[in-house]
C-alpha positions as CSV (number, residue, x, y, z in Angstrom):
1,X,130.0,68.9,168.3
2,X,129.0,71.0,165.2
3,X,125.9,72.8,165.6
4,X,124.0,73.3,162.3
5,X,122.4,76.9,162.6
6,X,121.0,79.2,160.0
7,X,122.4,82.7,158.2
8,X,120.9,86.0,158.2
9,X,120.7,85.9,154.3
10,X,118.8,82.6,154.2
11,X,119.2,79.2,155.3
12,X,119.0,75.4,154.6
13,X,117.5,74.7,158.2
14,X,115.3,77.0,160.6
15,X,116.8,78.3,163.5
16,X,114.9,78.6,166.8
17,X,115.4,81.1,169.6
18,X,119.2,81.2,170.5
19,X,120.3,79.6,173.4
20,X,123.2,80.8,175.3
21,X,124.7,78.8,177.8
22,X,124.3,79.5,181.1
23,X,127.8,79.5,182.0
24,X,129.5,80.1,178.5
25,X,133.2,79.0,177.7
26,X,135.8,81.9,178.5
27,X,136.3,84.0,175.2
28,X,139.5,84.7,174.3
29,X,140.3,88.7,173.6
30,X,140.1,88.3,169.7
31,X,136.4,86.7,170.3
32,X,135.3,89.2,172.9
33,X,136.4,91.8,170.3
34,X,134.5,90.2,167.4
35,X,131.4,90.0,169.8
36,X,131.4,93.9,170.8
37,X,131.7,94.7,167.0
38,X,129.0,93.1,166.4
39,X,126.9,94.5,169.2
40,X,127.9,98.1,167.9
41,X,126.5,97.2,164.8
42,X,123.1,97.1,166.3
43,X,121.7,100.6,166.3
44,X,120.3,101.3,169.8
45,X,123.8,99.6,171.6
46,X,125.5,101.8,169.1
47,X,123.4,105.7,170.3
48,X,123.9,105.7,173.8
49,X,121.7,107.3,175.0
50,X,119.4,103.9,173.4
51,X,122.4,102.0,174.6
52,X,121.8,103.5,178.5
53,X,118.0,102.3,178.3
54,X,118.9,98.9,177.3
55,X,121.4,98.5,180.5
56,X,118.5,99.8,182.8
57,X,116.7,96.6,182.1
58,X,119.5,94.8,183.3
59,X,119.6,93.0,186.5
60,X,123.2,93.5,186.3
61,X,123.3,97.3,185.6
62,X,124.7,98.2,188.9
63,X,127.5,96.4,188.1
64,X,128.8,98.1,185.4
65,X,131.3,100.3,185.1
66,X,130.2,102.3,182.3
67,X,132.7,104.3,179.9
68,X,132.5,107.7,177.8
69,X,133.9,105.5,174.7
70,X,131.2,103.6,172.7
71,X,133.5,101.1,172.4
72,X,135.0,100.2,175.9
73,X,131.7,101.0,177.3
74,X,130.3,97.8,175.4
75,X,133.3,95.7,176.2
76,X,132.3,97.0,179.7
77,X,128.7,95.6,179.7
78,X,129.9,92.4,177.9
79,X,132.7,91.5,180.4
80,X,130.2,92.0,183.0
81,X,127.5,89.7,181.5
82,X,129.9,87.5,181.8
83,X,130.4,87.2,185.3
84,X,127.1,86.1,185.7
85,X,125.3,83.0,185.1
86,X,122.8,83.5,182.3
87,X,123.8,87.3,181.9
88,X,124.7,87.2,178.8
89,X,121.5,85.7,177.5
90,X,119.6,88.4,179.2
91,X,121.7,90.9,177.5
92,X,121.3,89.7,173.7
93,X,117.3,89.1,175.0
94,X,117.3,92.8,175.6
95,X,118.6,94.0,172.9
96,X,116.5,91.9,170.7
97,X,113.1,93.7,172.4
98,X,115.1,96.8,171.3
99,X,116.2,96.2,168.1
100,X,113.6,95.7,165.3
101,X,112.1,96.5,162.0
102,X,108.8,98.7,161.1
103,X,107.3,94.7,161.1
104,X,108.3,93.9,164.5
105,X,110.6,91.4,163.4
106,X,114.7,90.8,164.4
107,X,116.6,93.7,162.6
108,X,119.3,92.6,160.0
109,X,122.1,93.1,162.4
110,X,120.2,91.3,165.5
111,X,119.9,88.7,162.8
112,X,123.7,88.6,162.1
113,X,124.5,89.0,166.0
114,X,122.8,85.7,166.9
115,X,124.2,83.7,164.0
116,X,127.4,85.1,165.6
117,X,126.9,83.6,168.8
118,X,125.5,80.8,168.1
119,X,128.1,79.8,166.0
120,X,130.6,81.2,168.2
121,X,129.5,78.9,171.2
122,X,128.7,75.8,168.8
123,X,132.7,75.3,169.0
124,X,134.0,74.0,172.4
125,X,137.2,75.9,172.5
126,X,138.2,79.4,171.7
127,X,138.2,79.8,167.5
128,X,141.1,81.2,166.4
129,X,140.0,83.0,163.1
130,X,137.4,85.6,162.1
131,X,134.0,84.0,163.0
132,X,131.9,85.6,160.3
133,X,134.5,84.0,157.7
134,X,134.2,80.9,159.4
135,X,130.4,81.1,159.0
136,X,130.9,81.9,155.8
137,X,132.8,78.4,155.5
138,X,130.2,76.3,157.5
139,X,128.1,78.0,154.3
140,X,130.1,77.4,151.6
141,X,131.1,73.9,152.0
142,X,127.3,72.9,152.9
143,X,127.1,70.4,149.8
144,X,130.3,69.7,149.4
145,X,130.8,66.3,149.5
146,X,134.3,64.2,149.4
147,X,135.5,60.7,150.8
148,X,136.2,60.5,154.3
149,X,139.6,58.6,153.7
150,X,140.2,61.5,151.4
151,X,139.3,63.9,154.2
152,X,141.6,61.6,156.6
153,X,144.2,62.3,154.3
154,X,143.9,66.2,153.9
155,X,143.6,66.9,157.7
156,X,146.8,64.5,158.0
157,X,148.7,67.1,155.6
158,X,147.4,70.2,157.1
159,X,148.6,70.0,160.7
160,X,152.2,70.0,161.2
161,X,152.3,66.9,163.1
162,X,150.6,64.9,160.4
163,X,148.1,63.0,162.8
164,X,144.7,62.4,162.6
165,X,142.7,62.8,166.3
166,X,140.7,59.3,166.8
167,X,137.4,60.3,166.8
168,X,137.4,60.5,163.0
169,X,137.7,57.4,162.9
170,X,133.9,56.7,163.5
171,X,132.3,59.6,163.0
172,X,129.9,59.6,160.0
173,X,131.0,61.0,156.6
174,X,128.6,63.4,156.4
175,X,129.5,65.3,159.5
176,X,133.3,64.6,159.1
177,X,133.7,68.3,156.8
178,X,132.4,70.2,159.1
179,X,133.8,69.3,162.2
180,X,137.4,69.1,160.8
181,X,136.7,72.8,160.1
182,X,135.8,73.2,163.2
183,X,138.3,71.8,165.0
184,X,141.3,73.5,162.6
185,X,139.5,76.7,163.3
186,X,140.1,76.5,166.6
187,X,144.3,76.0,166.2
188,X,146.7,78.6,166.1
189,X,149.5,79.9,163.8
190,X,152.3,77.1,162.4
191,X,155.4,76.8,160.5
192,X,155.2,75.6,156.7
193,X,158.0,73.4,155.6
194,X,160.9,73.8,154.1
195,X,159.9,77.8,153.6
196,X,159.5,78.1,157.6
197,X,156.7,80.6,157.1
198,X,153.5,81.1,159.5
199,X,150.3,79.9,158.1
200,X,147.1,78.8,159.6
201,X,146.5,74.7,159.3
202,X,143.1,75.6,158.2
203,X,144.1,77.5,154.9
204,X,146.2,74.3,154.1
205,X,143.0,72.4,154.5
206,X,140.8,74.4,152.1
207,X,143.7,74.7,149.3
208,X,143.5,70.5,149.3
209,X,140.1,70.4,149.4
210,X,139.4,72.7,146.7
211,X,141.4,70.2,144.1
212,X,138.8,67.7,144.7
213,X,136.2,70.0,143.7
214,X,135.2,71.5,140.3
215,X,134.2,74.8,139.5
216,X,132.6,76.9,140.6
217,X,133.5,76.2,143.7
218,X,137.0,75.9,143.2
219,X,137.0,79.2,142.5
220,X,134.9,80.3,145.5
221,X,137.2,78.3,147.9
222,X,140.0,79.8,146.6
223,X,139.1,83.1,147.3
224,X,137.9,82.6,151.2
225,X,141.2,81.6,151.5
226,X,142.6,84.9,150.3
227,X,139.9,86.4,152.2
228,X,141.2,84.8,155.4
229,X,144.7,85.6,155.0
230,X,144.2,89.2,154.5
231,X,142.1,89.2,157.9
232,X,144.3,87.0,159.4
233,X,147.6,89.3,158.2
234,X,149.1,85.8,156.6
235,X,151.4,85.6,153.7
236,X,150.2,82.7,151.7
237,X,152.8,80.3,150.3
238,X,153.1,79.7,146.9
239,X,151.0,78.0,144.6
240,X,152.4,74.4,142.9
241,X,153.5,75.1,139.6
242,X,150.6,75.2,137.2
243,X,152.5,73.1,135.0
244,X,151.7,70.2,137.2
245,X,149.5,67.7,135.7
246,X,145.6,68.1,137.0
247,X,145.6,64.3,137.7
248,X,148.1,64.7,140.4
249,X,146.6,67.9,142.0
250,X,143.0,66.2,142.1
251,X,143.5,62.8,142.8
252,X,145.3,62.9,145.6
253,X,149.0,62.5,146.3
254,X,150.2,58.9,146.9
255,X,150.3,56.2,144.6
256,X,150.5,52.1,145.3
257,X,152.9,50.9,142.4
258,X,152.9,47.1,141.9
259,X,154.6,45.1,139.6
260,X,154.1,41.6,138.6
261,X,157.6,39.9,137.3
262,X,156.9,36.5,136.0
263,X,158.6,33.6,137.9
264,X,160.3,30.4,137.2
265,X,157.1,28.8,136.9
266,X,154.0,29.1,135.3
267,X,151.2,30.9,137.7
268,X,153.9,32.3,139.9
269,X,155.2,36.1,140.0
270,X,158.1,38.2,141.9
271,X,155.8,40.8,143.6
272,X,157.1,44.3,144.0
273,X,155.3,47.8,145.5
274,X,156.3,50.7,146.5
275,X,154.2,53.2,148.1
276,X,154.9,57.1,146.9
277,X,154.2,60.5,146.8
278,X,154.1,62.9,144.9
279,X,154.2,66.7,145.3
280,X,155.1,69.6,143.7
281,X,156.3,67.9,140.6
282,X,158.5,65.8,143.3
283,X,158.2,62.0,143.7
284,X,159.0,60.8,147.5
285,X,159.3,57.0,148.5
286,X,157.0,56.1,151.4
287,X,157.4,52.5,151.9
288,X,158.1,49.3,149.4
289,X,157.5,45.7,149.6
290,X,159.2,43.0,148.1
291,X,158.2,38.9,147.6
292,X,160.6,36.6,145.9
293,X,157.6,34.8,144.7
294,X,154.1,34.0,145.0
295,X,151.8,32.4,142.8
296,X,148.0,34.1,141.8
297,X,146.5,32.3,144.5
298,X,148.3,33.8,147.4
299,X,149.2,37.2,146.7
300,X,145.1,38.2,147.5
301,X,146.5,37.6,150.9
302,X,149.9,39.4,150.0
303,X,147.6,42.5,149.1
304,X,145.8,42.5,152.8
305,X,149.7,42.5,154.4
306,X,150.9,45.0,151.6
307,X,147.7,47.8,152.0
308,X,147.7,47.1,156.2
309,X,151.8,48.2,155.9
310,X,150.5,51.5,153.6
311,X,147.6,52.2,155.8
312,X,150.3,53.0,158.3
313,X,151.0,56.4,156.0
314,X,147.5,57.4,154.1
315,X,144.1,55.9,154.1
316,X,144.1,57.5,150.0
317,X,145.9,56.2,147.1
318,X,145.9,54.5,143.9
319,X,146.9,51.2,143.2
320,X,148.2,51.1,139.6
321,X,149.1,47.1,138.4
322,X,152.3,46.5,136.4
323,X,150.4,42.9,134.5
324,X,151.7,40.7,131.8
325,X,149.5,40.6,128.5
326,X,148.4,37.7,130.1
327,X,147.0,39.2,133.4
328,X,145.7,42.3,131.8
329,X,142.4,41.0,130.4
330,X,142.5,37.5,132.8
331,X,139.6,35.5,133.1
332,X,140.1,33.1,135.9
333,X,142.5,35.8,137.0
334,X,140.3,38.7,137.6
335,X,142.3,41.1,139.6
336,X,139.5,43.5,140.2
337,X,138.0,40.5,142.4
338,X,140.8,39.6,144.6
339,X,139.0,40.1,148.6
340,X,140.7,42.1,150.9
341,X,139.8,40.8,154.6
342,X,137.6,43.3,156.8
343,X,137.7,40.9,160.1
344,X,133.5,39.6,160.0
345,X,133.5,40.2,156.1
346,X,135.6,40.7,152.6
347,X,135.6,43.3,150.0
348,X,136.8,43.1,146.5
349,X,140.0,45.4,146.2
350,X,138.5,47.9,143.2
351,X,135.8,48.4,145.6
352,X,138.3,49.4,148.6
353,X,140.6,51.2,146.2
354,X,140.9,53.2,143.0
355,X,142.3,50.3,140.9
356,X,144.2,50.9,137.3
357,X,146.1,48.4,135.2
358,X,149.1,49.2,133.6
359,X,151.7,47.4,131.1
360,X,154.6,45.2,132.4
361,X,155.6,44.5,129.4
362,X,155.9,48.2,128.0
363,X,158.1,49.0,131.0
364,X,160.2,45.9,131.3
365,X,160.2,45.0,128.2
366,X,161.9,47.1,126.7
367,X,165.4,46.3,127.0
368,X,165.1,43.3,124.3
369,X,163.9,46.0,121.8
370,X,167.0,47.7,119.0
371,X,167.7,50.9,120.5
372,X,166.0,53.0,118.2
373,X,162.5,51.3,117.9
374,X,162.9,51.3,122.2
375,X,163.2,55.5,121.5
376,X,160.4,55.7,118.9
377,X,157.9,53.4,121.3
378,X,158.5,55.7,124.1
379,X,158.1,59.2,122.1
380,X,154.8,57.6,120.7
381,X,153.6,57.3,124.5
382,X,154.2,60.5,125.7
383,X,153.0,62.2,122.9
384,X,149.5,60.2,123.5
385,X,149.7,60.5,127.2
386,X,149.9,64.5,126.2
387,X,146.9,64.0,123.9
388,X,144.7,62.5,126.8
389,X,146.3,65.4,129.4
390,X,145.2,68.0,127.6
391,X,141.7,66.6,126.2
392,X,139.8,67.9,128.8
393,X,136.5,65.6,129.0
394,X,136.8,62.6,128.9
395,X,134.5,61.2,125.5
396,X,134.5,58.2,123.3
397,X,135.6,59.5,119.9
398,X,135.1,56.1,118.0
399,X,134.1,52.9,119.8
400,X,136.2,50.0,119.0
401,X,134.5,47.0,117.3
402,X,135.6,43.6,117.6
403,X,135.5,43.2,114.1
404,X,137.9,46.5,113.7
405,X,140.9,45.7,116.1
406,X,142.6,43.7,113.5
407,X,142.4,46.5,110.6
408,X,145.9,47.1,109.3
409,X,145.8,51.1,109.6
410,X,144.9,50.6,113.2
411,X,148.5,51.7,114.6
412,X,148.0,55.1,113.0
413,X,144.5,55.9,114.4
414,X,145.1,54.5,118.5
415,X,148.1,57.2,117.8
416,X,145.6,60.2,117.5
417,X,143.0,58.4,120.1
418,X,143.1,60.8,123.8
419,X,140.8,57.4,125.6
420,X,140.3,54.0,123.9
421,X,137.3,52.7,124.4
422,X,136.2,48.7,123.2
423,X,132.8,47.8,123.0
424,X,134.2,44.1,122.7
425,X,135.7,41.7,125.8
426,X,139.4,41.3,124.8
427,X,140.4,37.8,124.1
428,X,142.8,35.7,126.2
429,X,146.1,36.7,124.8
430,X,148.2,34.4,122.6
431,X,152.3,35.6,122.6
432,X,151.9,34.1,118.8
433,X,149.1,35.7,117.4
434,X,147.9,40.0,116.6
435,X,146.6,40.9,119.5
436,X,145.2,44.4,120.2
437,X,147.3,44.8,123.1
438,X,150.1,44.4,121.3
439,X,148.8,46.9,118.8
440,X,148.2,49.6,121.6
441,X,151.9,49.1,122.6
442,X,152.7,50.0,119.3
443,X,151.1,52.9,118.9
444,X,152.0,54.4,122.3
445,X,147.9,54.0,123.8
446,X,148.1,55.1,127.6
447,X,144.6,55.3,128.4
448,X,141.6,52.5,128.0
449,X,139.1,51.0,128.8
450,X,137.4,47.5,128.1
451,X,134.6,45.1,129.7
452,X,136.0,42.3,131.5
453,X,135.0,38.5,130.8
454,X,132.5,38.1,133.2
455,X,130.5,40.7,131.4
456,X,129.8,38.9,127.7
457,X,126.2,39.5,127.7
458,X,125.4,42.9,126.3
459,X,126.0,43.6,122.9
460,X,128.4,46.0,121.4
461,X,125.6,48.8,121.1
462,X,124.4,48.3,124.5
463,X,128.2,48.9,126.0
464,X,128.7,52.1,123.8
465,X,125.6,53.6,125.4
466,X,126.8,52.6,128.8
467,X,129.8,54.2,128.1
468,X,128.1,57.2,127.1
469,X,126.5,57.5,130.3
470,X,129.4,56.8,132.3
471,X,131.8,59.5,130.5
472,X,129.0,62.2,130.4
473,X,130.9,65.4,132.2
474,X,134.1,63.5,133.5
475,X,137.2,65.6,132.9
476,X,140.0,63.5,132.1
477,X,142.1,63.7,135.1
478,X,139.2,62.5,137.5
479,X,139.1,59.4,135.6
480,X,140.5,56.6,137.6
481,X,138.7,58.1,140.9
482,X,135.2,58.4,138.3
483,X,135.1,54.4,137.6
484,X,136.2,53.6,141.2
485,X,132.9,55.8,141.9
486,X,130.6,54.3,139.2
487,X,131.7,50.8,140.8
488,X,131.0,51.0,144.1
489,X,127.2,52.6,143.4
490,X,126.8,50.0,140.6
491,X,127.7,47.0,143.1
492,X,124.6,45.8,143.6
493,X,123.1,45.2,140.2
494,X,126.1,43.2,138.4
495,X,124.4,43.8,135.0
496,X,125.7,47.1,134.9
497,X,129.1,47.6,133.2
498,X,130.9,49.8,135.8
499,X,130.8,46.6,137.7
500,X,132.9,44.8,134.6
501,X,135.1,47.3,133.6
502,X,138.7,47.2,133.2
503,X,140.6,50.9,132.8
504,X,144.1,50.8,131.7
505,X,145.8,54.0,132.8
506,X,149.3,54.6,131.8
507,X,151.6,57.0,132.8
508,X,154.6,57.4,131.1
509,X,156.1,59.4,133.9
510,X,155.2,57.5,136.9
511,X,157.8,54.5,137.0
512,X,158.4,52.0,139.4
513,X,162.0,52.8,140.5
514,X,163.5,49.5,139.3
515,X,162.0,50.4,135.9
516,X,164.7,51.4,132.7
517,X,163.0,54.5,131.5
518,X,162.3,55.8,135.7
519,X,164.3,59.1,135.8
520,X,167.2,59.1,138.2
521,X,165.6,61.0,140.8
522,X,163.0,57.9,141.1
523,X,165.5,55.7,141.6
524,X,165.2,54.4,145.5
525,X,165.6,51.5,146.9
526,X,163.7,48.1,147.7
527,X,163.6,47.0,151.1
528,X,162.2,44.1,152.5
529,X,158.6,43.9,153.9
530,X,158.5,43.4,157.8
């Protein structure tokens, strides 16, 4: 396991007297020549004639074989410290009587060697990259804190043979960074694919980690990447286009898509999912799941089949809902409280889940629409889905009033609006009357958010300063992963609004395949579930 330790320049946690082990792992030749390095920067092992008073204090002097180089001479004494229980130990406790300041305390590069070995015999098996940078890591990434499934999920896309070692499986979240670290510090050179160029697993790692995080650290993970690959004499691919939306760099890669066709009868839907990825401005079908027909009260169960079958490929994704006006804002029919089964106990899916509603109607619709108002509906949502991409924060510009939403001018200012945000619950739709779901259709709306039913009994004032709080510092394309957040820390005190709190999310360019807008290159197949 990891061993926490502390760095020359300052530390979090206090670190005793080092403790070598007795009979320390074999080092592998890049270690041993990190190690003498570091020895050499001591000042009496780097003057000999200090280094040939250290080795008399050694009950292993006689068998050196000593060398005219500085440098082979020190790889001399090391190698020989290690053939001997407990030598090595001696050695560094030596060199530590040796080397101090005019206070009597541990010199700065005594300091620096025994942060080196410690963390060089903290890892179990030979480490494959420059120690100090991996140190340097350990340091860096000390307060960074990200999901484990989302962890799961980069380590799964950093090794070339995608899988994920079991003991991940239950080891706490808080220690799951850094031993991941650990353990791709310790693999060698692979492949990339399709470029067929050596890289190092772990500089995968920290370029996906680094889009979960904002800056500064970003920045500062970014560039011990470029450290390491200039150490490490590795080319690093190239970066994604930059043109790629945020939301898909930071979010994470694969997407549950859903869609809920209404059946023959009333209460009763065609269910269809498909699992996909996306990368590099590429979407990639994963898996898909198809049910003839299911009414509200058994797909909860469908879900547990349908999430098992995509656990099989990520532990991370969305699930975005293709609803009916109907479903959108349902009371009875609360999506967000459908129960996925966890064996002794249940949790409510937007709990498990990052969970986003979107419009079946929008998408499916369309095809009973003249040609031209079809063309002027979809223009008006991409140009407001390009408003909310490139809003930055996320903010509440002008809080929706109940008593506003039936204002005839409304159409012109939803156009302009980058996140809609209603202070009022939405009431049950009627296909005969206005409705301001209709009315965000209209004007091309992509993002929203609303409280749910269950959630009538603040007043309009009191949701607009919960929103406030809940917005505060949220860029736009952490959304959906910032309300999943807010409503898992707010489960336990259901008069909060994050617990009641519906987001609609939008995206014109993520389709379901079957969809008649869905680009041609999205166009893959159904196939039955198993």
């Amino acid at each position: 396991m990891f061993v926490s330790y502390m760095f020359a320049d300052g530390a979090d946690l206090p670190m005793g007297n080092l403790q070598i082990p007795s009979q320390p792992r074999k080092l592998s030749f890049n270690e041993k020549g990190q190690l003498v390095d570091k020895l050499l920067d001591c000042l009496k092992m780097r003057d000999r004639h200090a280094r040939d008073m250290i080795v008399q204090e050694l009950s292993f002097a006689g068998s050196i074989p000593r060398h005219e180089a500085d440098k082979d001479d020190v790889r001399n004494i090391l190698n020989t410290s290690l053939n001997y229980e407990g030598s090595l130990q001696e050695l560094v406790d030596v060199i530590a009587t040796f080397e101090k300041d005019e206070l009597g305390r541990d010199s700065l590069s005594m300091q620096r060697l025994s942060e080196f070995l410690e963390l060089l015999f903290s890892s179990p098996e030979s480490i494959a990259i420059n120690v100090d940078l991996l140190g340097k890591l350990y340091k860096l990434t000390a307060n960074v804190h990200v999901s484990k499934n989302e962890l799961h999920n980069m380590y799964r896309r950093s090794v070339v043979d995608g899988q994920l070692p079991h003991k991940y499986q239950s080891i706490d979240e808080s220690k799951t960074l850094s031993l991941m670290i650990q353990d791709l510090a310790q693999k060698g050179l692979q492949s990339t694919y399709p470029q067929n160029k050596l890289t190092h697993p772990l500089l995968t790692f920290i370029k996906l980690l680094s889009r979960c995080v904002l800056d500064p650290m970003r920045d500062e993970l970014m560039q011990w990447r470029e450290e390491m690959a200039a150490k490490e004499h590795i080319a690093l691919e190239e970066e994604s286009n930059p043109a790629i939306g945020a939301e898909q760099l930071s979010e994470g890669t694969y997407y549950l898509l859903v869609k809920f066709k209404p059946g023959n009868n009333k209460d009763a839907f065609e269910l269809h999912a498909w699992l996909i990825c996306e990368q590099n401005g590429k979407t990639v079908p994963v898996n898909s799941y198809v049910k003839e027909e299911a009414t509200l009260e058994e797909i909860p169960s469908l879900f547990d089949e349908l999430i098992s079958q995509c656990q099989e490929h990520t532990d991370t994704f969305t699930i975005e809902l293709f609803l009916p006006f109907a479903l959108l804002n349902g009371d009875k029919d609360d999506v967000h409280t459908w129960r996925l089964d966890l064996g002794f106990d249940t949790i409510a899916v937007s709990h498990k889940y990052p969970l986003v509603v979107r419009s079946y109607d929008r998408v499916y619709g369309v095809n009973k629409i003249k040609p031209e108002v079809r063309r002027r509906l979809r223009q008006a949502w991409e140009d407001n889905w390009a408003i909310c991409k490139n809003c930055g924060e996320a903010r509440i510009q002008w809080p929706l009033k109940e008593k506003d939403y039936v204002k005839e001018n409304l159409v012109a200012w939803l156009q302009g609006v980058a996140c809609l945000t209603m202070v009022f619950v939405p009431p049950a739709f009627d296909a005969v009357q206005p409705h301001i779901f209709k009315t965000m259709m209209s004007a091309g709306s992509s993002v929203a958010l609303w409280p749910r039913p269950h959630h009538k009994c603040l007043n309009e004032e009191a949701i607009e300063q919960a929103y406030h709080g809940l917005l505060v510092g949220c860029h736009f394309s952490k959304l959906p992963k910032m309300i999943w957040e807010r409503r898992i820390e707010a489960a336990m005190d259901e008069t909060l609004l994050a617990n009641h709190l519906t987001l609609f999310w939008d995206n014109p360019y993520r389709l379901p395949s079957d969809a008649p807008d869905a680009p041609i290159r999205d166009k893959y197949p159904l196939v039955a579930p198993r």
